[in-house]
N, C-alpha and C positions, 0 to 999 in steps of 0.2 A: 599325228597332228590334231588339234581340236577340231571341234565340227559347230565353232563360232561361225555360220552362216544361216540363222534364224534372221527371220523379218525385224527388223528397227523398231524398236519401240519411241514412246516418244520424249518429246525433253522434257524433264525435269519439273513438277509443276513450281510453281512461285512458292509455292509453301512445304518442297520438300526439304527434309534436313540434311539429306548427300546430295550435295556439288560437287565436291570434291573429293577427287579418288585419288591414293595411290598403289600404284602394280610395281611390286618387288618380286623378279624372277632374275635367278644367273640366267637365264638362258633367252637374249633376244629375241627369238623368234617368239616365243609365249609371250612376252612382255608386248611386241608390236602387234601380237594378233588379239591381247587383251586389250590395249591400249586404242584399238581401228575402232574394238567393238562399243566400249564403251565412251569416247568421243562421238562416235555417229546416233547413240542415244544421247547425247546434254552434255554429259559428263566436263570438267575442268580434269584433266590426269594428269599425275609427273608420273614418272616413272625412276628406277634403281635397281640395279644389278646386284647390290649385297645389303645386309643389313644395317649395316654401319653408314653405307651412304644413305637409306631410307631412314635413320634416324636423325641424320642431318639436315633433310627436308622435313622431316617432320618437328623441328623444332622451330624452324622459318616457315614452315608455310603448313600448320597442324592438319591433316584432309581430314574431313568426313568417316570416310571410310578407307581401309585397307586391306588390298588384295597380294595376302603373302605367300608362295610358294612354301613349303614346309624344309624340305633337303636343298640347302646355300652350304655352299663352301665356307667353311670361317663360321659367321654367326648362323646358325640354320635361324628357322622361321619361329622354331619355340623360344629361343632366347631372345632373338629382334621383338618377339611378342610381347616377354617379360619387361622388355627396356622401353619399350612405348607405351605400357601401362605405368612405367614410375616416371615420365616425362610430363611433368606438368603443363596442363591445358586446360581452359575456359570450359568445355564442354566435354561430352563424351563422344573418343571415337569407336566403330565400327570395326571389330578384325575378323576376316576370314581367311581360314587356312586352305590351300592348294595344296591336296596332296591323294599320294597314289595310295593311301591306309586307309583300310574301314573299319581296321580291328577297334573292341569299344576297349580298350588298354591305351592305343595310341591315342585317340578320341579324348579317355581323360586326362592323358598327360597335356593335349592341346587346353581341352578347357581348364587345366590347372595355371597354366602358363596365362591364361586370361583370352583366349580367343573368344568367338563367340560365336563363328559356325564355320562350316566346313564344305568345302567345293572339292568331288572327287576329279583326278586330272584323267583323263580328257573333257577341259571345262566343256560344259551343252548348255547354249545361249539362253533356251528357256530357263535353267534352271537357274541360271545366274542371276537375271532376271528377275527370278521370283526371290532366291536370298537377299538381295539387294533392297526390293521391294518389304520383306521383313526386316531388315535393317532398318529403313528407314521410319518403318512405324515407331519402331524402337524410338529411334533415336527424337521422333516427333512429339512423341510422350515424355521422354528425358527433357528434351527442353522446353515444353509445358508446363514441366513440374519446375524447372526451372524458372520460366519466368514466372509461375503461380508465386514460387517462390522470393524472389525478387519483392515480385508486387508485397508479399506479407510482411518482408523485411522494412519495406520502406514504407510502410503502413506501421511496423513497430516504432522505426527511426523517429516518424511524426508524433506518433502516441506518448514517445520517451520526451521526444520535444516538450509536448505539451504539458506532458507530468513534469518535468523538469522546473518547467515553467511554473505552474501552478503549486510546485512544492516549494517553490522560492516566496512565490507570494502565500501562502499559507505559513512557511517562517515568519516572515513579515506581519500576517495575522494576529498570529502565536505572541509577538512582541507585543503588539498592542493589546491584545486581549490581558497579557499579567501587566501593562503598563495601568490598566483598571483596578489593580489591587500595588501601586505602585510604594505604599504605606507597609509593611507588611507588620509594624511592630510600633506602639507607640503608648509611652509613658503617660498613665493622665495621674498620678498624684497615688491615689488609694488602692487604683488598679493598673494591670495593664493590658493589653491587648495586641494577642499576636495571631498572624492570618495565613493560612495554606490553601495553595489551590496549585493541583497536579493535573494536568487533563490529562487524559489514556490517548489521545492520538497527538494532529497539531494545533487544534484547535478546542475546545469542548462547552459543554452546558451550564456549567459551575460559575457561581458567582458569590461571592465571598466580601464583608466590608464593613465597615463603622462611620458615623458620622458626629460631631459635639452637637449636642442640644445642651446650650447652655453653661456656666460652670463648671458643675458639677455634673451635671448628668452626659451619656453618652447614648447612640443608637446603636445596634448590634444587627448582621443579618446574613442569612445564608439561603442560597436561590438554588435551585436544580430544574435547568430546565429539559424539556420530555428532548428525547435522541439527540446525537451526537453530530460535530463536526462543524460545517460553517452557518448555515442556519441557525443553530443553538447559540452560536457564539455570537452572532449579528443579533439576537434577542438579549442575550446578558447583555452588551453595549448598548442597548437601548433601555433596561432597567436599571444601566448603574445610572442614566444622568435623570431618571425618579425617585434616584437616592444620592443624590448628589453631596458631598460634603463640602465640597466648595463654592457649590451656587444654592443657597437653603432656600429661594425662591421658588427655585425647581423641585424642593424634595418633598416628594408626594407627605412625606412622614410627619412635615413640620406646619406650622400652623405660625405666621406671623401676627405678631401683637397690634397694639395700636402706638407702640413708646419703639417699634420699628425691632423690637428683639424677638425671638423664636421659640415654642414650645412646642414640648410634642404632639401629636394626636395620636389616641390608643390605639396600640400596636394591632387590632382587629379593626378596628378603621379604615387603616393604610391598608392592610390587605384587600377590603372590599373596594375599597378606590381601585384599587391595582385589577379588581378581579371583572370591574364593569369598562374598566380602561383598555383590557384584554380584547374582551368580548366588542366592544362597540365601535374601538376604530382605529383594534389591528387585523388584518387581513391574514390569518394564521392561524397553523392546524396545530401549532405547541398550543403547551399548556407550560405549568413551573409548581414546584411545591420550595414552598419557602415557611420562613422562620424568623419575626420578626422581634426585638426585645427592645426597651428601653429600661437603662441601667440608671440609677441614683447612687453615685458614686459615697455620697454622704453617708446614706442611710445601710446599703447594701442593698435595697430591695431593688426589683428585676421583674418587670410586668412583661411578657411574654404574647406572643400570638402564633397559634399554628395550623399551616393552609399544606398539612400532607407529607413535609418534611419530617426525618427521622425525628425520636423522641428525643430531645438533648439530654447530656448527661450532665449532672451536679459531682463534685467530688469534693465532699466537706475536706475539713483541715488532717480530720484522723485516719483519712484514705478512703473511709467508704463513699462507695459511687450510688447514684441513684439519676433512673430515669424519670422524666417528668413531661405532661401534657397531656390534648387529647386527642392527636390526629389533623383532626379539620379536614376539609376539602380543597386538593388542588387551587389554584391560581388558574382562573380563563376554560375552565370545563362545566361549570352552569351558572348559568344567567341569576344572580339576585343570592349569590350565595352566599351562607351568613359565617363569621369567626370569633371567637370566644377570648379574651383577654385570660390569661392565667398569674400566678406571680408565688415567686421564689424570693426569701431572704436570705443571703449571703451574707458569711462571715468573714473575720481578715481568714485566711489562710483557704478557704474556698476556691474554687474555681467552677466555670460554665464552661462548654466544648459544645458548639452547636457544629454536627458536620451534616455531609450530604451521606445517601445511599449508599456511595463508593465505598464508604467504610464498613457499613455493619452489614455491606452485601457483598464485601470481598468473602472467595471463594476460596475454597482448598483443592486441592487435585480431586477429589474425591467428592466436589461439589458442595462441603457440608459448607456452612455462611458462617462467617465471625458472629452476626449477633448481636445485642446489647450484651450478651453474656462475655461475647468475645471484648469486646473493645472497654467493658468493665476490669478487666482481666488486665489488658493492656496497660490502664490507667492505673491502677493500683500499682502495677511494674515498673510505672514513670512515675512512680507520686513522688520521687525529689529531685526529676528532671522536669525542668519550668518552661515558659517561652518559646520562642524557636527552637531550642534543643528542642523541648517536648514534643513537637509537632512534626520535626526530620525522624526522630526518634518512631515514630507515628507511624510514619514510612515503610521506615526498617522492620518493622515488624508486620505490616499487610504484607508486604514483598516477601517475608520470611512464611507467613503465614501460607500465600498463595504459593509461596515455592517459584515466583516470578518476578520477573523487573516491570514484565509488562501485565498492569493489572488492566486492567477489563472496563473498567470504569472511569470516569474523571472521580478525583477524591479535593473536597475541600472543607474548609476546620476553620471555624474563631473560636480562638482560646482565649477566656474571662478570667484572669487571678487579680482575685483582691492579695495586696501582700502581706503577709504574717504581722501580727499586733508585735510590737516591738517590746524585747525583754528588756524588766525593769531591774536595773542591776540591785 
C-alpha cells in the first residue's frame, strides 16, 4: 500500500502553473489513494484506468500535469507517454512516471519516451510533493517564456504594422520625389537633354533638372544632398521649387527684366544665393554639393558653377572624354562662401554628363571606386549610344561594375548632346 499519509499541504498558489492533474493507474485503489491525496492539497484531478482512455481526457480537458503508472495492460505508460507528447496543446504538460524501476536503462527509455521524472511506487507524500513542486517551477518558466514571448510577437505584429504602413507611404514619396524630374528628356533644337535619377533606397538626396532661359539658352543642374532617405528628399523638394521651370519668378537662377522676360544670373551667383538661403532660414544640419550650368544653345558655350559636386565630364565628338572645374565648396556648410564661374565650348557632336557621387564612387567588391577614370571608360564604350539608352546603359554597367542591383548610393545624370553637324551630301 502507499504511505500517502503526510500532512496536507496547501492549495495551489494563484500563480501556480498545476491545476490540474491527471492519475492513470489500471489499478483503482492507487488511482483513489492518489486522487484523496492530491484533491485534499488544491488539486482539479480526473482520473483513467488505461492509456487510451487518459488520452481521451487529455485531448478534452489537456491537465497540467500527469501522474502515469509505467506497467497498464494494452498501452503501458511509455507509449500513453509517446502519444501525449504528439497530441497537440497550447502549453507544456508535465509527465511523471510511477514505477517499481530504478535501473538508469529503464530511466532512459522513460526519458526517451518524453517523461520528465519519475515517482518510485510506493508513492511517499513528501516526495510527491516536492516532484510536483519542481514541476511546476518548470512549467512557470515555460509559460513565462511563453507570454515574454507573446508580448514580442505582438510587439513585432505592431512594428510590421507600422513598417507596412510607412513603406506604403515612402512608395508614395518615392512617386512624388521622380514626379520632380517628371520631364526626363527634351528636344530644344541644337541639343538635347536627357535626365537620370536612381535612389539606392525609397526615397533619396539626388536631384537632377533643366529649366529654359529664354530661346535659345537653357539651365542645367545636379544636387546631392548630404545622407540619405526622407530628410534628404524633403530638402530636394524644397530646392526643386528654387529652380523652378515652371514658375521663373521663383527660380533663384533667373533674373527678370524690365520688358517682363528672363535672363540668367551667373551660375556662381545662384549658388551663393542658395548657399546664404541655406544657412539663414533653413533650420538643417544638411548641406548639398551641386553643379550649376547655363548653356547657349546658339553658340555652344556653357558657363558652369561648382559648389563640391563631382567634376563633370565633356566627351567631344571623336570620343575623347575630359573632366573639367574646380571643386568649390559645399552648398550650406559656411557662412559667406564664394563660387567661381567656369565655361566650356561645345561642338555639334559633344556632350556634357553632370552626375552626382553615386557614379564615380560606385564600388567593386573589392572596394576599388569606378573613378573619372572609370566612368571615362564607360563613356567612350557608349559613344554611339545617345540619350536615355545612354543613361539605362549607364546603369548596366555600375551594376556590372559593382557586381549588384543594389548600388549603395542614389546615382543621378544630365546628359548634354549638341547633335552632329549635318552631312552635306
Amino acid at each position: 500500500m502507499s504511505s500517502l499519509t503526510a500532512e496536507d499541504i496547501a492549495t495551489p498558489h494563484k500563480n501556480s502553473a498545476i491545476r490540474s492533474v491527471l492519475v492513470v493507474d489500471d489499478s483503482r485503489a492507487q488511482r483513489r489513494i492518489l486522487c484523496a491525496c492530491l484533491q485534499r492539497w488544491g488539486f482539479a484531478v480526473r482520473e483513467a484506468e488505461s492509456g487510451i482512455e487518459a488520452l481521451e481526457i487529455c485531448r478534452d480537458h489537456p491537465p497540467d500535469l500527469v501522474l502515469s503508472d509505467w506497467m497498464m495492460p494494452g498501452m503501458d505508460g511509455l507509449d500513453f507517454c509517446r502519444e501525449f507528447r504528439a497530441t497537440p496543446r497550447d502549453s507544456y504538460g508535465y509527465f511523471i512516471l510511477l514505477t517499481s524501476k530504478s535501473g538508469k536503462e529503464e530511466i532512459a527509455h522513460g526519458l526517451d519516451a518524453g517523461a520528465d521524472d519519475f515517482l518510485t511506487k510506493p508513492v511517499n507524500a513528501s516526495e510527491l510533493r516536492a516532484r510536483i513542486a519542481a514541476g511546476d517551477r518548470i512549467l512557470r518558466m515555460e509559460r513565462e517564456v511563453n507570454e515574454k514571448n507573446r508580448l514580442v510577437k505582438s510587439t513585432l505584429d505592431e512594428l510590421q504594422s507600422l513598417y507596412d504602413a510607412l513603406d506604403s507611404d515612402l512608395i508614395e514619396a518615392k512617386k512624388l520625389q521622380q514626379s520632380l524630374v517628371s520631364d526626363r528628356y527634351r528636344d530644344f533644337g541644337p541639343a538635347d537633354v536627357s535626365l537620370l535619377l536612381r535612389s539606392s533606397g525609397h526615397v533619396g538626396g539626388d536631384l537632377v533638372g533643366f529649366f529654359p532661359i529664354g530661346a535659345t539658352r537653357v539651365g542645367l543642374y545636379g544636387i546631392d544632398v548630404s545622407g540619405h532617405g526622407i530628410s534628404s528628399a524633403l530638402m530636394t523638394a524644397r530646392l526643386a521649387g528654387y529652380l523652378s521651370a515652371v514658375t521663373p519668378d521663383q527660380n533663384l537662377a533667373l533674373r527678370r527684366m524690365p520688358d517682363g522676360s528672363f535672363v540668367s544670373k551667373p551660375p556662381s551667383e545662384t549658388l551663393a544665393a542658395l548657399n546664404q538661403l541655406i544657412l539663414n532660414e533653413m533650420e538643417t544640419e544638411h548641406y548639398f554639393t551641386m553643379l550649376l550650368a547655363d548653356v547657349d544653345l546658339a553658340s555652344g558655350k556653357v558657363i558652369m558653377a561648382q559648389a563640391g559636386h563631382p567634376y563633370p565630364a565633356i566627351q567631344r565628338a571623336n570620343g575623347q572624354v575630359e573632366f573639367i572645374g574646380d571643386g568649390g565648396l559645399p552648398v550650406g556648410l559656411i557662412d559667406g562662401a564664394e563660387y567661381r564661374d567656369f565655361e566650356v565650348s561645345m561642338a555639334p557632336g559633344d556632350r556634357l554628363m553632370i552626375h552626382s557621387d553615386g557614379v564615380v564612387e560606385c564600388a567593386a567588391p573589392d572596394a576599388t571606386l569606378l573613378d573619372d577614370q572609370g566612368l571615362a571608360q564607360i563613356l567612350r564604350e557608349l559613344r554611339q549610344t545617345r540619350g536615355m539608352a545612354c543613361l539605362e546603359s549607364l546603369i548596366w554597367k555600375l551594376v556590372e561594375f559593382a557586381q549588384t542591383d543594389d548600388l549603395a548610393d542614389d546615382v543621378s545624370a544630365v546628359l548634354l548632346e549638341f547633335k552632329p553637324s549635318p552631312i552635306v551630301g
